[in-house]
Structures are given as C-alpha cells and as structure tokens.
C-alpha positions, 0 to 999 in steps of 0.5 A: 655877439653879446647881450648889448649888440645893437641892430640899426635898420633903414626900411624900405620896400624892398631893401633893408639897410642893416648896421651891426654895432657891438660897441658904442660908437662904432659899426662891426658891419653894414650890410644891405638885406633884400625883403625876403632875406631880411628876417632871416638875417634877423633870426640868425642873430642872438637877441639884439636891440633893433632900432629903426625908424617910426616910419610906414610899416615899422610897428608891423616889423617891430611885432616881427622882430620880437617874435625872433626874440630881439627888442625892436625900438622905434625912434622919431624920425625928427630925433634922427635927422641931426644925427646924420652927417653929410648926405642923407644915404641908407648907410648914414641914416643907420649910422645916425639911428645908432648915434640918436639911440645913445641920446637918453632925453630921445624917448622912443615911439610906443609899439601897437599891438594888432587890436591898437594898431586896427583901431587906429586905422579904422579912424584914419579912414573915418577921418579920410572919409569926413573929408572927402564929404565936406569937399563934396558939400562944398562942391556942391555949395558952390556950384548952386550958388552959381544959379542963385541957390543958397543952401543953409549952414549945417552938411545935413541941409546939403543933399535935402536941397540939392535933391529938391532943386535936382527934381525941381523941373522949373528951378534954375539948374540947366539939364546938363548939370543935374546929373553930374549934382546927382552922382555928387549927391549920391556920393555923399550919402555913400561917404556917410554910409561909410562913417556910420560903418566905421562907427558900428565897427568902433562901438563892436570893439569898444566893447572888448576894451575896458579901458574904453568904458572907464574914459567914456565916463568922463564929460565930452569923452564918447566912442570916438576920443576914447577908441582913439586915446586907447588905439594913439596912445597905447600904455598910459604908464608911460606917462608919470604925470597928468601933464606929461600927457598933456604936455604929450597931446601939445595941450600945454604951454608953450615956453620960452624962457631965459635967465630970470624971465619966464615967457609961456604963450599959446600951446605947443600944438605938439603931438597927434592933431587928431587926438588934439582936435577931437579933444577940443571939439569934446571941451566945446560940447562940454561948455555948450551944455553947461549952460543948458543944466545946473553945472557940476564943479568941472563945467562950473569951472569951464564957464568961469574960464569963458567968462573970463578969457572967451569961449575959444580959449576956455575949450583949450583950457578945459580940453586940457584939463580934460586930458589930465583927468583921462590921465588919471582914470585910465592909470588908476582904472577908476571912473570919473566921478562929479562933484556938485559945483 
C-alpha cells in the first residue's frame, strides 16, 4: 500500500467497522474488527491516515493509533452526517468519514494528550457536581418553603438554615421529615467537599503548566477559565487570529447576509458551552469590580459598553474581548499588561 492509504474507522464497544481506501472515491476493502483484534489489524498496516469520528473513547484510540505510526484524524460528528447516504449503518458511516475527510473547509477536532485530557475530566466532574448541589439546594428550597420557611438568596444561606430549622424542636418541620432534610443537608456539604477537591487537584496541576500562569494575568481569567482554555483547547496556533478563536468559543457574531445587505444579530452560541459560560461569568466580575476601583483601559472600556447597551450585553462583549487577549498572550507566551484608562 502506499503513503496515501487512507483508514476509516466506525467505533464501538466492541466492534470496530474499518474501511480501506487506496484511492479517492473508493473503498479497496471493508472489514468488521473485534476489540482485541483491532490494533492488531491496525499494526500490520503501513503508515496510514486513520479517520474516525469525535466520539466517546476516539482521542483514547487516537493516542493508540499514533504510537503504531499511523496519523489519526478526528472528524465532528456533525461534518459527517451529510456525508452519509441512505441508511445510517456501520459500513455507511465509514463510507462518509472517507468522503467528508475530502472536504478541506471540514477542520478536524484537535487530539489531548494525557495531561489535556485529565484536566478536562476533572472539570466535567466539578461542573457535574455543582449541579448535583444546586438541584440539592432547590430541593431543599422548596421543600421548606412548604412549611413556612424562607431561605434567602445565596447557596451558602442553604445548609445554615436548614440545619437550624432541623435542631429547632419548636419550628414548623414535622419529625418525619427531619431526617430525610438531614441526609439532603449532609449531601450537599459532601458535594462541596468534592469541588474544593477537585480545585485543590487543579491548582496542583496548574503548577506544571506554564501556559496557565500566563492566562491568569488576564483580568476575570483564574484557575478555572485557565485549566479549562489549556485542558479545551489544546494548540493555540491553530488559531491564525484572535477572532478565529472567538469566532471558535461562539462569542462572535452571528451572520446572515446576502447580496448587498450585511445582516449580524446576536453570537452564534458555537462551540464549548462551558468554556462560554465561564468566560462570561469572568467578564461580569470584571464589570462588578470596575466600579468599585479606578478602571484601567480594558474595565474603562467595559463600563462604557454598560453604559451604552446594558450590563448583560457589555459582558458578551467584554468575554469577547476577553478571549481575543487569551489569544494572544498564550500565542505570543507574554503576560497581560494594563494600560492606565
């Protein structure tokens, strides 16, 4: 086989369909591997361009695929779909990763190392576990306020106030309940002692990331956008400009134009949600600070947008502008540096 053999694979738990093509358009052969033959299938193949889908367990193959001295390539799922024809099968879907990998505007999803890929899953359970606890809050919420007993807003007011109505013999919660309130109380302080792990674990290995450091110079940029920038997105430079990655993290624009109307409404909302959220979240601390201190150029800025277009609009804005200056102090490796407004 030559150089240019290229290798689609359709994953599963335990059956790997896998579709061989030496030439553009057609398929030399197609075969179905089991789990444990798979990479063996794989070895006994001369370096190849694999192409499989971004799906649950792909980056794992990926790493495995490149250590046998093939290029693994990681389509979106989405890409592919159109590719296919008729029904959706095993053998159709590797027929179509072979057809969208032809398409050059497609851009492949960017593979994790180890250390990316641990980072990422230490904040899907952070992010898992801050919801388990806000449904626990509003439980609890509701439940009290069944009796006559108002907790006020903030989660830290929730355990305190429950407790206290719990151990008060005279409040209005019946026996039976207390101590179903009480495991629901103790689970959310457990749930908490979970995400302060997670965070302890974070900050550990920030400390061996130097891109992290850089970001955290920028304002409303801390542990968390910056793990999750570095653990998300991987390579910078795969980015030629600072919109680009905006445009990437779905804070940009959203269009629709044609002929000589140019239409822009609200952002495209593209991309990682949770990079997007925290990113805004960073811009409201940034804009609720400003006013509390003299303003540099950036928060100068950010207030004037407030000013102008309202607070929930001047975070989108300034999470925006946010992302295009993490763009350029991880490419350019230099920290952020303020101007006097």
């Amino acid at each position: 086989m030559a150089n240019h053999t290229l290798v689609a694979v359709d994953l599963a738990k335990a059956v790997f369909e896998v579709a061989v093509s030496l030439h553009p358009g057609q398929v030399a052969r197609q075969k179905r591997y089991s789990r444990e033959d798979f990479p063996l299938a794989l070895a006994q193949l001369p370096p190849a361009t694999v192409v499989m889908e971004a799906c649950g367990s792909a980056q794992f193959w990926a790493r495995r695929i490149q250590a046998l001295g093939h290029k693994a390539v990681l389509l979106p799922p989405h890409a592919v779909r159109p590719y296919v024809r008729r029904n959706k099968t095993d053998r159709n879907d590797t027929k179509g990763m072979l057809e969208a990998f032809r398409n050059e505007e497609i851009r492949p999803v960017p593979l994790k190392s180890v250390a990316q890929q641990t980072l990422a899953s230490l904040h899907r359970l952070r992010s898992g576990w801050l919801a388990e606890r806000t449904a626990r809050i509003n439980t609890l919420r509701g439940l009290l306020r069944e009796f006559g007993i108002i907790i006020p807003l903030g989660a830290h007011h929730a355990v305190p106030v429950a407790w206290a109505q719990i151990e008060d013999a005279e409040s209005e919660i019946p026996d039976p309940l207390r101590p179903a309130l009480a495991e629901i109380c103790s689970e959310i302080r457990d749930l908490e002692r979970r995400v302060k792990m997670i965070e302890h674990q974070l900050a550990a290995l920030a400390t061996q990331t130097p891109a992290v450091a850089q970001l955290m110079t920028i304002p409303g940029i801390g542990l968390l956008i910056a793990t999750a920038l570095v653990a998300f997105v991987g390579d910078i430079h795969r980015f030629p400009s600072a919109r680009h990655f905006a445009s990437y993290l779905g804070l940009t624009p959203s269009e629709r134009s044609s002929g000589m109307k140019r239409r822009l409404g609200a952002i495209s909302k593209r991309g990682d949600v949770y990079l997007r959220m925290l990113l805004i979240h960073g811009a409201r601390s940034v804009l609720n600070a400003a006013k509390r201190k003299t303003p540099d150029r950036l928060r100068a800025w950010a207030l004037g947008r407030e000013i102008a277009r309202g607070h929930n609009r001047a975070a989108t804005a300034l999470a925006n502008k946010l992302a295009r200056i993490a763009w350029a102090v991880w490419k350019h490796d230099q920290p952020f540096r303020s101007i006097p407004a």
